[in-house]
N, C-alpha and C positions, 0 to 999 in steps of 0.2 A: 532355358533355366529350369533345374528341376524344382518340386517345390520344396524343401528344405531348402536352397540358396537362396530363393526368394523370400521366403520366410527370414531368411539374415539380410537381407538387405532392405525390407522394409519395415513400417511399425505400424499401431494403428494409433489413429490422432483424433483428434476435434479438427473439424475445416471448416471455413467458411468463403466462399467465392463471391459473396456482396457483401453490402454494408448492411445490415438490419438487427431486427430485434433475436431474440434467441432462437425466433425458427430458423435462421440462417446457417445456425450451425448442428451440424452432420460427424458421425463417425464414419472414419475411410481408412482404408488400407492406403500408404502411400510412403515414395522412398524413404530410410533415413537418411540423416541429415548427415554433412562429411565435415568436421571442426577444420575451419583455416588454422593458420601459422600460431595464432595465440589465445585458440581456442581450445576444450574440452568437449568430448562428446557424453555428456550425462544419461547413464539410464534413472529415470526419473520414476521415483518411489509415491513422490504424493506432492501436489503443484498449490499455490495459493490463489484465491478469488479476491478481486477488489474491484472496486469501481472502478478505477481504469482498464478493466478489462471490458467494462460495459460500454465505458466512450469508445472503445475501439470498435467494438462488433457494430454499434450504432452508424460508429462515422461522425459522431458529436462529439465538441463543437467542428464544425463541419473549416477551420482553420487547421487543426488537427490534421487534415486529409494528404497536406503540405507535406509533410512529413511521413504519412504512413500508407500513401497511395488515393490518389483523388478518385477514381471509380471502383476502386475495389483494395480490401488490403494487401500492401503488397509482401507482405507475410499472410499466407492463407492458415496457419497456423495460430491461433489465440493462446495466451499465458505469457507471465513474466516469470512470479513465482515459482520456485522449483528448491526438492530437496533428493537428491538421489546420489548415484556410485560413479563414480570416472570412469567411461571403459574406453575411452581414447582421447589422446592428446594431439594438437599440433605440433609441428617439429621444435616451434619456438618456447612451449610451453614449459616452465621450469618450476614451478609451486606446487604442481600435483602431479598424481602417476596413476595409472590404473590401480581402480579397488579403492579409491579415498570417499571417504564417505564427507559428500559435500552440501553446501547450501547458499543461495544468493540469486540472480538477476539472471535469466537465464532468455532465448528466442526459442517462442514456440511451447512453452511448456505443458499442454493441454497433449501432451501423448506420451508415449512411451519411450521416447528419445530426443533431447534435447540438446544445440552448443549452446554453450556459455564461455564470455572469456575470462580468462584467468583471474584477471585483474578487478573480475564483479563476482568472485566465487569466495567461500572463507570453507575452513573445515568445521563439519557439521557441530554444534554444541555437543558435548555425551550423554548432557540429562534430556535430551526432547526426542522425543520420536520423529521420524520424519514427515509426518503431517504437523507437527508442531514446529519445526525447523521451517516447512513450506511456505507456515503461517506469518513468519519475520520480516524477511526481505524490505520490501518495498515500503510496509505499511512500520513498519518499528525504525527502518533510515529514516524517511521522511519525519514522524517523531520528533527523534532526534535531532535531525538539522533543523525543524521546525523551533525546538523551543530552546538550544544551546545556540546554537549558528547564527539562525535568522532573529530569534527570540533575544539572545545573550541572558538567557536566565540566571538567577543568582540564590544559593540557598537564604530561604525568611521570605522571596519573594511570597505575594499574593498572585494564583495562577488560573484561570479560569479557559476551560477546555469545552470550546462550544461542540458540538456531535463527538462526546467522550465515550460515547459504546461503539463506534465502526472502527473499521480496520484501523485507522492511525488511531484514534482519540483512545483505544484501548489500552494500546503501545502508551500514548502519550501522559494518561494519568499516573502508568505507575513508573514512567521515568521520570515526570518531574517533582515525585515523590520521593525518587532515587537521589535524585538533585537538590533535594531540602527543601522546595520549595512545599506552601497549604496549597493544596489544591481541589477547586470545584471543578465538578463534571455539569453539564447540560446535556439532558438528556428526555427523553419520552417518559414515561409513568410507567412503564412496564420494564425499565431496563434501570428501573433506579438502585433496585437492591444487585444488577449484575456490577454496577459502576462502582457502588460504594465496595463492594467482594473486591475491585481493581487496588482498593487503597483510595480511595476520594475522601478528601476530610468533607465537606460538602456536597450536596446535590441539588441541582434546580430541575425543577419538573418546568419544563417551557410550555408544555398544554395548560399549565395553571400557574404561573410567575414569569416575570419579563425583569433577566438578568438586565437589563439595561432602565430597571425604573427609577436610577438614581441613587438609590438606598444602600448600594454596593458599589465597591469600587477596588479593581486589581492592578496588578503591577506589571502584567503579562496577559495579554488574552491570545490561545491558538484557535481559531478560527476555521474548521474545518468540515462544515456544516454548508457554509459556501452560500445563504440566505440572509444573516443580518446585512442594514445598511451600514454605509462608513459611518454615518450620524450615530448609530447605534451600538455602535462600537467605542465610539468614544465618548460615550456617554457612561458604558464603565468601565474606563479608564480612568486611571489617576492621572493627575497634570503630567504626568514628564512620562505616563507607560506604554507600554511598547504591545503594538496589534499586529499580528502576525496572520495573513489568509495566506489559503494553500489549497488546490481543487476548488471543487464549485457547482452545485448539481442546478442552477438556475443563472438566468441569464442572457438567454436566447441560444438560438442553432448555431449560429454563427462564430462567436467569441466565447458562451458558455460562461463560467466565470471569471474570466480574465477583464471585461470591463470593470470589474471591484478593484480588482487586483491592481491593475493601473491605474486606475482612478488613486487610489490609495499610495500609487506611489507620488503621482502629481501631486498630492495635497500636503502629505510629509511634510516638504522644506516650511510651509509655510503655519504651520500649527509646533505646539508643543510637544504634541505627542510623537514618536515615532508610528508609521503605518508604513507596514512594509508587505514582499510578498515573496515566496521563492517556489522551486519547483527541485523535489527531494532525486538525489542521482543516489545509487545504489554501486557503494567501492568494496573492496575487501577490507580496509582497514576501517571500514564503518561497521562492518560485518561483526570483524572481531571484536573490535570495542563493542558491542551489544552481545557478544558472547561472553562478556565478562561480567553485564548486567546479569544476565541467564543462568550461567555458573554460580553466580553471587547471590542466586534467588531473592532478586529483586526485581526480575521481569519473568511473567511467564506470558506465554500465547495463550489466548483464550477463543478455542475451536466451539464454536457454534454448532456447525454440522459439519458431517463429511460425506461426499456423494461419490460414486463410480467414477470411470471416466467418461463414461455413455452417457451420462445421465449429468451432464455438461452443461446443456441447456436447462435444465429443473431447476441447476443450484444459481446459474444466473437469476432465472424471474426468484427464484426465492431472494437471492441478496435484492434486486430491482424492486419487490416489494415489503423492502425496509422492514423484515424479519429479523435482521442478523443483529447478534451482539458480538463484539470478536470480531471472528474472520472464518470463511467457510474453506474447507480444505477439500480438494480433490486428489482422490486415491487411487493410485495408476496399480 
């Protein structure tokens, strides 16, 4: 193979062949990838970082594994997030064509070539740039299904967004501000002025106040901080409101935060409140409905940093040591 044909058939990526912390992952030259029947092949402009990009490299909570390979991933590729160009289609694929400039849920997006299928892809917003397009996907769906879906939010509600400066909680305060609802953000002392920038009519500093000391009380709490207990949760709640968990950064190796989360659903039928839990999937017609927020400028991305693609590993420990406000972008 000469090297220009090799140079077309491969790309360079983030890999990782165990489960570990961010030493685990490496830059490699290695094939690209070939889109099945109702896939696209994305050349990927700039990919998104979020905590689940962290439970995956880790291998936590180690249930997870079930799913994604029990000694190793079975995608050696890390990234969901992705915003780039279609340069190949499956034969099935009818939505999009070579040269669309696209965004959504993508396998593998830590390189320079990415499939996605059709059916989790939208066309790119025209006001974002493609780091800010990267920045949507995952963390502005979940959001959304979090506080209309799971939530059933309603404009006048009282809304209270526990970890409102990471990837979701960012998304989250200024769509349920989109939504009519008042909304409080929780958040650290140092990201109080980035929260209230999001649109938060409120902000609790949790290193110095305890949303749950009785003295307040919401109609809506999203939970995505993944540390209160259920007691605590419904402690600000109103009689009949509605608790929403989603992720989970405590909890053990094992389960991580899905012991809340079940927990939460067992106790539901037998209290007033509702307590519920879901787990955000990433569609095109989720996509676009949040391009219409975007378009509307009522939602924008807010990019923290942006790092190389080599430099993969950095922007991990930086998100893993609870720097970020926003969402951190990676730039292919």
């Amino acid at each position: 193979m000469t090297p220009q044909a090799n140079r077309e058939s491969t790309m360079r990526a983030i890999v990782q062949d165990v489960y570990g912390s961010a030493e685990v992952l490496h830059l490699a030259q290695i094939p690209r990838p070939v889109p099945a029947e109702h896939e696209v092949l994305v050349q990927v402009r700039a990919a998104g970082l979020d905590r689940g990009v962290s439970h995956l490299t880790r291998g936590r909570p180690y249930l997870a594994r079930l799913a994604f390979g029990l000694r190793k991933p079975k995608n050696p590729v890390p990234g969901m997030d992705l915003a780039g160009i279609v340069v190949a289609a499956g034969p099935a694929v009818t939505r999009f064509a070579v040269g669309d400039e696209v965004f959504g849920f993508g396998r593998g997006s830590f390189a320079e070539y990415a499939v996605a299928r059709e059916n989790q892809l939208a066309t790119k917003p025209p006001s974002l740039t493609f780091e800010q397009a990267a920045a949507v996907p995952v963390s502005a769906v979940t959001a959304l299904q979090g506080l209309r879906d799971a939530g059933r939010i309603e404009p006048g509600q009282k809304v209270l967004v526990i970890g409102a400066s990471g990837g979701v909680g960012s998304f989250a305060v200024q769509l349920a501000k989109a939504l009519g609802a008042h909304v409080t953000g929780v958040v650290s002392t140092a990201k109080l002025d980035a929260v209230r920038s999001l649109g938060a009519d409120d902000v609790i500093d949790y290193t110095r106040e305890d949303f749950a000391d009785g003295t307040r009380h919401y109609d809506l709490i999203l939970d995505i901080a993944g540390n209160p207990s259920l007691a605590r949760l419904r402690r600000a709640l109103n009689p009949a409101g509605t608790a929403v968990i989603t992720g989970g950064e405590e909890g053990g190796n094992l389960t991580g935060g899905m012991n809340r989360q079940l927990g939460a659903l067992l106790l539901s039928p037998f209290v007033g409140q509702r307590l519920t839990m879901f787990i955000g999937k990433v569609s095109s017609a989720g996509l676009e409905e949040l391009t219409g927020f975007i378009e509307a400028k009522k939602v924008k991305p807010r990019i923290d940093r942006t790092f190389p693609l080599a430099e993969v590993p950095d922007a991990l420990r930086y998100l893993e040591a609870g720097k970020v406000c926003g969402k951190v972008a990676i730039i292919i």
